[in-house]
N, C-alpha and C positions, 0 to 999 in steps of 0.2 A: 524633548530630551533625547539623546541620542545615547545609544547601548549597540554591544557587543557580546558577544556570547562567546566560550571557548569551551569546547571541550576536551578531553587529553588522553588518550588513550582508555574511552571508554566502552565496557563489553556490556552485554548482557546477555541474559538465556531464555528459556521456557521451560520450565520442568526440566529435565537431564541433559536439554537439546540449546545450543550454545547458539544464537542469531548472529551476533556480530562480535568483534573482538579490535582493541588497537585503534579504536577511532579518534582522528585527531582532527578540529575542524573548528576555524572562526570566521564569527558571522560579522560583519561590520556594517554600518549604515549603508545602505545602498545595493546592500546583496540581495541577492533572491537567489535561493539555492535551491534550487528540485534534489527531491530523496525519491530516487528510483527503487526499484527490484520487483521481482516477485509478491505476488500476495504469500502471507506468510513469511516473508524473510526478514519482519522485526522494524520496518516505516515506523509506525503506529507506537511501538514500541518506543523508539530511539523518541519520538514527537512528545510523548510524554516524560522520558528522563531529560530533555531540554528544559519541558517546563517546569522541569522541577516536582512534577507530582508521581515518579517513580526514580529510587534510587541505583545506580547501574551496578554490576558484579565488581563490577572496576575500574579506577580511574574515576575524572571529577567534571563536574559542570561547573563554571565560573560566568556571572553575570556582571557588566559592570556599566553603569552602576548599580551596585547592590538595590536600588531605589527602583530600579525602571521597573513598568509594568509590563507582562508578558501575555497577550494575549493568544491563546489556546483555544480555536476552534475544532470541534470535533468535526467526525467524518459524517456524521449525519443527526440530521437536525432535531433535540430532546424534546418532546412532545409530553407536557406533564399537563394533565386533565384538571388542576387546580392553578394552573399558567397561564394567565390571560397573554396576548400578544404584548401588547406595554410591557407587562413585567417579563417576559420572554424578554425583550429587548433590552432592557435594564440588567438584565444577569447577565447579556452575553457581552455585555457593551463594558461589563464589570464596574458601572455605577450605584447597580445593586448594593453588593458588597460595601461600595467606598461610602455610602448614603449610611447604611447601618453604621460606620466607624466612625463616621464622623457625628452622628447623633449620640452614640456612646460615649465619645472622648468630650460631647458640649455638655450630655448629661455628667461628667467626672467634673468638669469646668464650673458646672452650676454647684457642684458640692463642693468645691472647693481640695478637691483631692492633690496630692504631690501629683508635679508633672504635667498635671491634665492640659496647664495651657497648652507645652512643648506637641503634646498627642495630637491635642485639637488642632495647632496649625499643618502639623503634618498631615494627617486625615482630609482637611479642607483642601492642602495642595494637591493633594491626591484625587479627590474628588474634583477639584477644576482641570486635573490634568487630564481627569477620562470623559473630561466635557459631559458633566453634569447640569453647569452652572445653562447650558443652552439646549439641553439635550429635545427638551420636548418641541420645540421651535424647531432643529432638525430633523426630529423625526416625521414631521407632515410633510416638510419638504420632500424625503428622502422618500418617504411612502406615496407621495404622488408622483415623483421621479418616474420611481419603478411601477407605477400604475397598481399599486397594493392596494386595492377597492376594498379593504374589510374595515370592521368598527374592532379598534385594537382594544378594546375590551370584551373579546369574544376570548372562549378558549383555545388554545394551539390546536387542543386533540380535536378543534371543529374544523380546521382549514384541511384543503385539499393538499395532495402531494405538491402542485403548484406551488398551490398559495403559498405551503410550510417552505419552502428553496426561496421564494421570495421574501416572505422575510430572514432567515438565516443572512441572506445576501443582504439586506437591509439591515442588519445586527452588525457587519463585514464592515460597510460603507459608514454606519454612524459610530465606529470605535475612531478610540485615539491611545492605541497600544503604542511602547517603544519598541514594541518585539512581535511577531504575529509568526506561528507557527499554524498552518493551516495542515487538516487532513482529508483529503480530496475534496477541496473548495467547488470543484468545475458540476460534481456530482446534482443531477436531477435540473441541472441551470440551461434555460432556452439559450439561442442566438444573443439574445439582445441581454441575459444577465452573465453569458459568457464574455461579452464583449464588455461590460461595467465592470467585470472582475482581473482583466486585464487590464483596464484602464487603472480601477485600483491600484493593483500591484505594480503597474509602472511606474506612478508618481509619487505611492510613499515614499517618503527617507528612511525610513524605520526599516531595519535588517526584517528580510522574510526567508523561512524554512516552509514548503512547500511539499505537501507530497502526492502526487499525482500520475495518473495512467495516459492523459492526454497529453498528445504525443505534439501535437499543432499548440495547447494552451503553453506546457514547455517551451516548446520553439520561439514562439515570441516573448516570453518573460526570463526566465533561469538566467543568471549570470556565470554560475554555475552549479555543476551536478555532482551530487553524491550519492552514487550508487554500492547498494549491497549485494554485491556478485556472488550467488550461491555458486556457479559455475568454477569461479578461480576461487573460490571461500578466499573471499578478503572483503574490507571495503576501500574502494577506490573513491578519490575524487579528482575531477575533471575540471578545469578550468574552461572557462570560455561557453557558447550556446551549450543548446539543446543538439544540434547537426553536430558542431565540433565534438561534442561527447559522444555521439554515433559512431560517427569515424575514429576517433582512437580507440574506442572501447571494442570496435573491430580488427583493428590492429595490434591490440593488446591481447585480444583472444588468440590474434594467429600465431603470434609473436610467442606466449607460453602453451600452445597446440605444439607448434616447430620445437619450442625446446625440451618439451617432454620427450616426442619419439625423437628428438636427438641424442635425451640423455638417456631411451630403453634403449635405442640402436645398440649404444657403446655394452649396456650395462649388459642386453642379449646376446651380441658376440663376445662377450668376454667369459659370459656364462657357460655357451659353448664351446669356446679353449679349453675352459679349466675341465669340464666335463669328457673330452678329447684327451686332454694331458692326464688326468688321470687314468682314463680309459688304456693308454699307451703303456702306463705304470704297470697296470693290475695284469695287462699282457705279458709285460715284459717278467711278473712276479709269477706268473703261472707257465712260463716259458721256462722260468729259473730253477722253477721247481719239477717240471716233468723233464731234464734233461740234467739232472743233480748227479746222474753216473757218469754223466763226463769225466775223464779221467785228467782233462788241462785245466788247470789253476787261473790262466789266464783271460779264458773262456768263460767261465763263471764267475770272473772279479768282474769283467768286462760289461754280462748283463747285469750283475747288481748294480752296478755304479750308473748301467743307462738307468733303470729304473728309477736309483735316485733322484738324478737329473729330474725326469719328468714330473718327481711328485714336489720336486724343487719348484719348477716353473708352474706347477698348480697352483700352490702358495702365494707364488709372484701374482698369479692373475686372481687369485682370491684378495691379495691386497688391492691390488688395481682397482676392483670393484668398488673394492671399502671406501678407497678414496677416491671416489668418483661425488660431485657434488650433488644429491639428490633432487631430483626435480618433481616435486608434486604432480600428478597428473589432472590434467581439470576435470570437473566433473562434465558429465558429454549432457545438453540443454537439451530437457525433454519439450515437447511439443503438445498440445493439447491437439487432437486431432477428432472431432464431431461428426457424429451421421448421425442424422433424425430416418427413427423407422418410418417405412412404407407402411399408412395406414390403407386399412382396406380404401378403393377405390370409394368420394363421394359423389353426392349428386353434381351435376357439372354446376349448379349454381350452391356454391358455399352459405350464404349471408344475404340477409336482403333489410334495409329499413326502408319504410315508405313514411313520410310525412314524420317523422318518429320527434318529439317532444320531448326531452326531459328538466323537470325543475327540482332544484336543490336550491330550498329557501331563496334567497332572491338572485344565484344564478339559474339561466336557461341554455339547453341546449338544442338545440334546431331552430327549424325543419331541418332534419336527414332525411337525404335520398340517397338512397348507394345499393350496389348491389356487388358484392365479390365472390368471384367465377373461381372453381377449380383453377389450380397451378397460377393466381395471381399471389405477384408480391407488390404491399400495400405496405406504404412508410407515409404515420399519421404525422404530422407535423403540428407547430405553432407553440406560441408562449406560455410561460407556464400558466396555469392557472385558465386555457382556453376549452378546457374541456376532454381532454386528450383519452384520459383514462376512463373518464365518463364513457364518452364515446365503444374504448373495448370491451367494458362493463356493458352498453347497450346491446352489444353485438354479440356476446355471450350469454345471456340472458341471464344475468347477475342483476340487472335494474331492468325494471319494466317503463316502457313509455308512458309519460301522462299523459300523452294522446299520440295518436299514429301507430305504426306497429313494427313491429324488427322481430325476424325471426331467425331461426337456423336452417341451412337446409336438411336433406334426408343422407344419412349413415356419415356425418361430421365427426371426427374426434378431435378434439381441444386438447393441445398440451400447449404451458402456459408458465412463463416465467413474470413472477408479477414483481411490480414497482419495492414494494417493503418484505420481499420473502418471508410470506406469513406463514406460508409452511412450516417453517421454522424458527416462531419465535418460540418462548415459554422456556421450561427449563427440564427438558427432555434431553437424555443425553443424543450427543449428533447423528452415532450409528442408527440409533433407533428411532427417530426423525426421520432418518432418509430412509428408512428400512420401510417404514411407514408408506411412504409415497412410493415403493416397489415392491408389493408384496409377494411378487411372484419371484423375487432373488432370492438367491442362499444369503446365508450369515458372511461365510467367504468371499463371494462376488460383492457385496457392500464394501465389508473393510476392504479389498484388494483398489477397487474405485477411489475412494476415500482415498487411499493413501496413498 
């Protein structure tokens, strides 16, 4: 089935703080639109008042046909400890759901209730359209594709961060949405599932909303781009690539740069006329009055009438200003700018495993040999699910070897950005979370960071 999406001048906020505003935007078979901006600048947001599962401040979502189904993947993959992998796949694939409706609408059919046939065939068309009727036949295929080596009746919360991106990607691949709204698809995906997820996206028909930070996955898929430009506060969209959007959305910045201090140029010299002409006025008022014993009449109408004049031409240039067209100033694009401290000096040899071993139920990792030297930079590579993080885990001394040994060298310090920022789950508020991991800041240097 083929669908369209429109939306019409739709805003939304966060608390008191307004993300986007005026959005107008249709999606038609064959698009693929990248949703650009900032973290925080409301993607995620807009991703779910498409799907319909948040309602926007303003303005409307229209889906057509009303029938089609919308597949909404999230930005990272739900890991439920009572979720086997199958039934992972079934919710996301949304045959879950269509399986329950249509056993509902056959149990109303068996009772004999109003309606139940009309339910029933709806339901079943629903269910064949999200390719239920074949699903489990695709899914071996699709899980040997992708070399998905686990027994899909294990639990999600047992797979590695690999493994869990492999199947998400495999959830991706066995859907049959008319609509797929993705939130950073490209997230935790090797070479080889970045390249299946492009080939996905090129050959559906089914319109795609996209929201992503890669800059190369963009480039070869977007048709077009809609970006939410905290910078010009608006949302713009771009026709054409991912590059054609570079380039005009660089000449669109220069282009309202130029017309701002065009329009402070006028608006500052005219500020300082008026302030000039009145300046000439209050002169010419305080000249009138310390020379009031003049005894010529003509003398004294003469400076009244300049003074006038000038508080005349004050006015003129106070109009002037008034009507001058206002030009928003852009906001000027902060930059995120990083230095990691100088830890004390360590030993010149960092890291070492020798023969090192690790088994996690029936994966293995080794033999490891390696050894990393002071001032090396090391970039672990390979597929998901090859051991990746294992391996940092070994080398930190978070997993002990089942045989051989890995250790740390002498005065090492670890600082450590991990895969699921576990620093920070649970439901601590965020200032004090990060306060947590910096004990030695003030309360001020936190929020000032933070914000």
């Amino acid at each position: 089935m083929s669908a369209t999406l429109q939306a019409r001048q739709v805003a939304a906020a966060f608390g008191d703080r307004e993300l986007f505003s005026g959005l107008d935007l249709v999606v038609a078979p064959g698009d693929v639109v990248g949703l650009v901006g900032p973290n925080g600048a409301g993607k995620t947001t807009l991703l779910r008042i498409l799907a319909g599962l948040r309602a926007p401040e303003s303005g409307a979502v229209a889906l057509s046909p009303a029938s089609a189904q919308v597949g909404y993947l999230r930005q990272e993959v739900e890991r439920r400890s009572d979720e086997s992998v199958r039934a992972f796949l079934e919710r996301r694939t949304g045959v879950h759901d269509a399986q329950r409706a249509m056993d509902a609408t056959a149990d109303a059919l068996a009772n004999d209730e109003p309606d139940a046939a009309d339910a029933f065939t709806h339901a079943l068309e629903r269910w064949m359209a999200l390719g239920g009727a074949d699903l489990d036949a695709r899914l071996g295929v699709v899980a040997d594709d992708l070399g998905l080596a686990v027994d899909l009746g294990l639990s999600m919360t047992a797979l590695s961060g690999g493994q869990a991106a492999r199947v998400g990607l495999a959830a991706l691949l066995l859907s049959r949405f008319d609509l797929y709204l993705l939130d950073e698809p490209t997230n935790d995906l090797d070479a080889d599932g970045l390249s299946r997820l492009e080939e996905f996206v090129a050959q559906t028909q089914a319109p795609v909303v996209v929201v992503s930070h890669d800059r190369e996955f963009l480039a070869r898929t977007v048709t077009t781009v809609v970006e939410i430009d905290r910078s010009l506060q608006r949302v713009a969209t771009y026709g054409g690539s991912y590059d054609a959007y570079l380039e005009e959305r660089s000449t669109a910045r220069r282009q309202a740069r130029e017309a701002y201090e065009d329009y402070a140029g006028r608006r500052d010299a005219l500020a300082a006329r008026a302030r000039m002409q009145r300046a000439w006025m209050e002169k010419g008022v305080r000249n009138a009055r310390r020379k009031a014993t003049d005894g010529d009449k003509h003398t004294k109408h003469h400076r009244g009438e300049t003074s006038e004049k000038q508080a005349a031409k004050a006015r003129q240039t106070d109009r002037a200003i008034e009507r001058l067209e206002v030009v928003a100033e852009p906001r000027k694009e902060w930059r995120l700018q990083m230095s990691i401290a100088t830890a004390p000096r360590s030993g010149a040899v960092v890291a070492t495993a020798r023969a090192a071993v690790v088994r996690r139920g029936d994966f293995t990792l080794g033999p490891v040999d390696l050894q990393l030297d002071w001032q090396d930079r090391v970039a672990v590579t390979g597929p998901n699910g090859a051991g990746k993080s294992t391996l940092l885990a070994l080398l930190l001394g978070r997993v002990r070897p089942t045989s051989g040994a890995a250790t740390l060298g002498s005065g090492v310090q670890v600082g450590e950005v991990d895969q699921a920022r576990a620093a920070f789950e649970g439901d601590q508020p965020v200032g004090e979370a990060f306060a947590r991991e910096v004990p030695d800041w003030t309360t001020a240097d936190v929020r000032t960071l933070l914000a």
